[in-house]
C-alpha positions in Angstrom: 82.8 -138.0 96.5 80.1 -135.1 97.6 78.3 -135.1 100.5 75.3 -134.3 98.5 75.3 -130.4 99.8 74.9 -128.5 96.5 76.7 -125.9 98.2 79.4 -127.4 99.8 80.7 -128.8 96.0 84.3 -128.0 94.7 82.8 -128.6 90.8 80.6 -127.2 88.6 78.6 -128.3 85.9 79.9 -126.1 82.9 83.9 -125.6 82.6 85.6 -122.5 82.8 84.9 -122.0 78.9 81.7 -122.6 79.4 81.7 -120.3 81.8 83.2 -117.6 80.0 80.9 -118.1 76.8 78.0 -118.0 78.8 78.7 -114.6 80.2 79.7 -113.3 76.9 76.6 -114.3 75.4 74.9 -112.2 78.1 77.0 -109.3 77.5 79.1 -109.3 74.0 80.9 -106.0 74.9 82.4 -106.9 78.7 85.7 -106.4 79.2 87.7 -108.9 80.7 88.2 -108.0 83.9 84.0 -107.9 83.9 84.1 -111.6 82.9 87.0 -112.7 84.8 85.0 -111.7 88.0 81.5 -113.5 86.7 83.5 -116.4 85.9 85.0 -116.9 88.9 88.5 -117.2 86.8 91.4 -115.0 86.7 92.1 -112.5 84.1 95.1 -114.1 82.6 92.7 -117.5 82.3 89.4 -115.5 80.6 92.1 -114.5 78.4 93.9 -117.4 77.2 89.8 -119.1 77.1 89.1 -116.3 74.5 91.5 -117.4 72.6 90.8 -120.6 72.1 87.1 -120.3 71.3 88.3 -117.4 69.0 90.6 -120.5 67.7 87.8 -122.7 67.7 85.6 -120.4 65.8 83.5 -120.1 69.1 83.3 -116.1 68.6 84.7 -113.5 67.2 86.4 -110.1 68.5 86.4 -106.9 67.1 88.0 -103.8 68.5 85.6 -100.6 68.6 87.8 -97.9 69.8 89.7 -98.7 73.4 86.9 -101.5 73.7 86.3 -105.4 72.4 83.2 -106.3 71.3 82.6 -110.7 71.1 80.1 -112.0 68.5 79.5 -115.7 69.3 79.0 -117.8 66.3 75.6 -119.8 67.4 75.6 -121.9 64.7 79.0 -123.7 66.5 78.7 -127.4 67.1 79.5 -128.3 70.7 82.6 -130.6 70.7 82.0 -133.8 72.5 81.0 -136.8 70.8 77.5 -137.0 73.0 76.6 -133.6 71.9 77.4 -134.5 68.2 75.5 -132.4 65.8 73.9 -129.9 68.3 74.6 -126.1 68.4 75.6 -124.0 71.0 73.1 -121.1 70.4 69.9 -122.8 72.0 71.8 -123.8 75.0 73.1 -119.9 75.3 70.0 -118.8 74.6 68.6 -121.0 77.7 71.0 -120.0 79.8 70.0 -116.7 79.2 66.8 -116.6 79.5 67.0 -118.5 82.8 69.6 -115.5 84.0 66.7 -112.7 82.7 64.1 -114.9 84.8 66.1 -114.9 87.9 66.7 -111.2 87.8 62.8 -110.2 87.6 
């Protein structure tokens, strides 16, 4: 159990593919290794997370050049039964904002 310290806590709120989506939403042509270190994951885990929202139908990746650029479909349905029915792209899109509000 916590001690109550929001600092001291070995858990987060969103999982690590939450994590990753969240930063791709902020920035759809990151490479990997950019994500990997916002995430707090390894490479080898950003990449196997990819995959399975590409899987899932989460986003989408398209080469340009040497680079990837991610397109996140926002009209995705999260998957747990207590979110039934909602998107994802409003709860990006908070997420978002919230990160452009802490940066001003």
């Amino acid at each position: 159990m916590s001690d109550g310290d929001p600092g001291s806590g070995s858990w987060t709120l969103l999982t690590g593919h939450g994590h990753v989506l969240v930063e791709i939403s902020r920035h759809p042509d990151a490479r990997i290794r950019d994500i990997s270190a916002a995430a707090g994951l390894t490479e080898r885990t950003v990449q196997a997370i990819v995959a399975d929202l590409e899987a899932a139908g989460y986003l989408t990746r398209r080469r340009t050049g040497r680079r990837t650029r991610y397109t996140i479909n926002r009209d995705s349905l999260f998957r747990h039964p207590s979110q039934e029915g909602l998107r994802i792209g409003p709860f990006l899109a908070l997420l978002a904002e919230a990160d452009e509000n802490s940066r001003s």
